[in-house]
Residue, then its C-alpha position, 0 to 999 in steps of 0.5 A: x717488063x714496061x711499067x704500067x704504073x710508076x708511083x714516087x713518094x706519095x704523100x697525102x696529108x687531110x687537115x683535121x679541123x675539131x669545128x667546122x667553123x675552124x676552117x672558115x677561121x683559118x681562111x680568114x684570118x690566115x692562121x692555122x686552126x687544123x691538125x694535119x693528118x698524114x693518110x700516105x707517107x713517102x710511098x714509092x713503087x712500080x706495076x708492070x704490063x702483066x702483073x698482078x699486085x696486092x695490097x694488104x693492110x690493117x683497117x685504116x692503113x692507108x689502103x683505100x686512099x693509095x688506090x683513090x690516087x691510083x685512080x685518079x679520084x683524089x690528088x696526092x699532096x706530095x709525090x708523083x704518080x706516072x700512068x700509062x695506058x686506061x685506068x679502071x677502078x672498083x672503089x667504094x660502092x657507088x662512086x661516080x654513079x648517080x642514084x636516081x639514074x637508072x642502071x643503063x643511064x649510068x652505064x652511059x654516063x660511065x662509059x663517057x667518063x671513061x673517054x669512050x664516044x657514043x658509038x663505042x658506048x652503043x657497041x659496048x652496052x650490050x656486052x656488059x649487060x650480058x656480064x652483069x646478068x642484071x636483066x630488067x633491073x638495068x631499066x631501074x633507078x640505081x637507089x634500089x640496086x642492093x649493093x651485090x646489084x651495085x658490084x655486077x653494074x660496076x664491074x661489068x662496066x670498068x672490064x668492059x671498056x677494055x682497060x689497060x690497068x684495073x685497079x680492084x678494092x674490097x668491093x667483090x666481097x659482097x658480090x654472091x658466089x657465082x658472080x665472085x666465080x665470075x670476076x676471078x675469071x675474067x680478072x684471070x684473063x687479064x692477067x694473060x692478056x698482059x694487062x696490070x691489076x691492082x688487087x686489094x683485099x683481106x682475103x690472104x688467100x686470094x692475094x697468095x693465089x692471084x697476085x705475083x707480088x704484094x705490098x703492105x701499108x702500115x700506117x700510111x707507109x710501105x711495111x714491106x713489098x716483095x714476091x706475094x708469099x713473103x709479104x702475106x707471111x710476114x702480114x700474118x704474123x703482124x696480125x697473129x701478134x695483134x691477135x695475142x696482144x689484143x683478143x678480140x671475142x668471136x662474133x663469127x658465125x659458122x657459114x651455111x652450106x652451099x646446097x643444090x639451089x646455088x647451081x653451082x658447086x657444093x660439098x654433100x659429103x665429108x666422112x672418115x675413113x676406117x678412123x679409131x675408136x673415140x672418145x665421145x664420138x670423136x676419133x682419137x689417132x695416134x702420132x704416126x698413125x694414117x688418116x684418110x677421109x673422103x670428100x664428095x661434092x655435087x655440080x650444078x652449072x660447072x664442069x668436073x674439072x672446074x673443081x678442086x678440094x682442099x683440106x685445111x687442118x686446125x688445132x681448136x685455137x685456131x693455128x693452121x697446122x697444114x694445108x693442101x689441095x688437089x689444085x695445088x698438087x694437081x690431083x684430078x677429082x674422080x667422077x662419081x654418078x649422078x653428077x658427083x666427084x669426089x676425092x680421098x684425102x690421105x696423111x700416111x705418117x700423122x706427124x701431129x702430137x697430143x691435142x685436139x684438131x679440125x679439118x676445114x673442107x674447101x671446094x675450090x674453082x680451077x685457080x684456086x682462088x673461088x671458094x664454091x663452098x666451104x665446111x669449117x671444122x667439120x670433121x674434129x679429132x684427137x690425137x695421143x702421142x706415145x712419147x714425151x716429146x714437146x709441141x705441135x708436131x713430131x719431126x725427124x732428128x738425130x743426135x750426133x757427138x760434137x764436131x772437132 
């Protein structure tokens, strides 16, 4: 494969000063008043032509000044960085846009500075501002764009100039479902097209299902870069080790249902099927016992089979015991009326032991990567063990005599 991108040992250092008035004293009097802060040590790596790359890490890591670099924003202090072909990024919110201009002068401006002439620019305005769906609010200054307004204006802008590497952080999270559903598409079509992204984001699931490899940054430096699935793994114990050493209290709230208005796609119903009795309403299953449970959603502006089901099961501390999907298996939903499709979920040997349990229930675009509408928790249950048996789960085993 060509490399797109070829980074060695990047470095960058910031010099930290207690007062301004320090630097202006270190200048003059040639003497050091600062403390050097090392954001980026020795990073090295390769992107090639039609991959995709993630980038995982703890807040503060070092993540967002390794793709500043990459873009060509900031300068390393150490290192080389060797680039080929048309970079486009999504940085911070706002960057390299001015906010008294209007959205259609900045567009223009962009364009500009992203080494296209007047007529490209001319030829190209009308295509991004057909993805970006801003409609009249392109005419209007950009300090009154809500930070969704931003995301549509500057990801329309950088796919559109047709980039060679696109480098993607953390801003797409609060762009509104239908416009996310829209940026995986087309980030998804230039996967296919061989173009080389960057993708750096804290969501696990999306880096597992859209990136090929991944890279972890810890504390300035590369942890671990490797296929995607063992990075995110050996990720998520480091983050499950934090967790144990250092609880934090829940501030999360449980999200809303999606519903008709979105016209998108939203879960109407989840229900067990022929569950046992329960204890205060809850089901209570025994080890090995079949569970089955059905799963309905309703479309708005998507086709059947732009939607999958996936169902994750918790025990209440929050461990994810096992996950599937019909995106992953290659299920078909079937097609009910009234613009429906549904689905039914079934485990026919419950391995689970004794403890209490949830189902999240997630509505899922093609890729698997969009989530439509999501239902934590909404479906919880119990589960008995008949034996004496230890853990979280009951899995075939023998005894066998000592060999030689």
């Amino acid at each position: 494969m060509t490399a797109a991108l070829n980074a060695w040992n990047l470095g960058k250092v910031y010099r930290l000063y207690n007062r301004p008035l320090d630097s202006l004293l270190e200048m003059l009097f040639r003497r050091r008043r600062h403390t050097p802060f090392h954001a980026l040590e020795d990073v090295s790596f390769q992107l090639d032509f039609g991959e995709t790359l993630g980038i995982v890490g703890d807040n503060g890591a070092g993540k967002s000044t390794l793709l500043k670099i990459l873009a060509g924003t900031i300068e390393p202090s150490t290192g080389r960085l060797e680039v080929r072909g048309r970079v486009a990024a999504i940085l911070e919110l706002g960057v390299g846009f001015h906010p008294e201009f209007t959205g259609l002068e900045n567009l223009r401006l962009g364009c500009a500075m992203m080494g296209l002439d007047e007529s490209e620019t001319e030829e190209r305005i009308p295509q991004i501002l057909e993805f970006s769906e801003l409609g009249e609010f392109i005419h209007q200054p950009l300090k009154t764009y809500s930070s969704g307004m931003y995301v549509r204006l500057a990801f329309s802008l950088v796919t559109s100039v047709d980039p060679d590497i696109l480098i993607i952080d953390e801003a797409l999270a609060v762009g509104d479902a239908h416009f996310q559903k829209k940026c995986m598409d087309r980030m998804t079509e230039f996967r296919q097209q061989g173009k080389a992204l960057l993708f750096c984001s804290h969501s696990l699931y999306q880096i597992r299902h859209l990136c090929d490899r991944a890279l972890w940054i810890d504390h300035g430096r590369v942890r671990l870069m490797g296929p995607v699935e063992e990075v995110v793994d050996a990720y998520q114990d480091h983050v499950r080790r934090q967790d144990l050493s250092h609880p934090a209290k829940s501030t999360a709230v449980e999200p809303a249902h999606a519903g008709p208005e979105e016209k998108i796609a939203w879960i109407t119903e989840v229900r067990w099927l022929a569950s046992p009795a329960g204890e205060e309403g809850v089901p209570v299953f025994s080890t090995h016992d079949a569970l089955r449970l059905e799963v309905v959603a309703g479309l708005g502006r998507v086709e059947a089979d732009d939607v999958h089901i996936g169902v994750v099961i918790r025990r209440n501390d929050s461990v994810a015991c096992f996950g599937a999907s019909t995106e992953v298996d290659r299920v078909p939903l079937a097609i009910l009326e009234k613009g429906r499709v549904g689905i039914v979920y079934e485990i026919t040997d419950l391995p689970l032991l004794s403890g209490e349990y949830g189902c999240d229930i997630y509505l899922l675009d093609a890729t698997g990567v969009h989530i439509y509408d999501c239902w934590p928790a909404c479906l919880k249950f119990r589960v008995r063990q008949p034996g004496k048996e230890l853990g979280m789960c009951w899995m075939e085993h023998r005894w066998l005599p000592p060999q030689g």
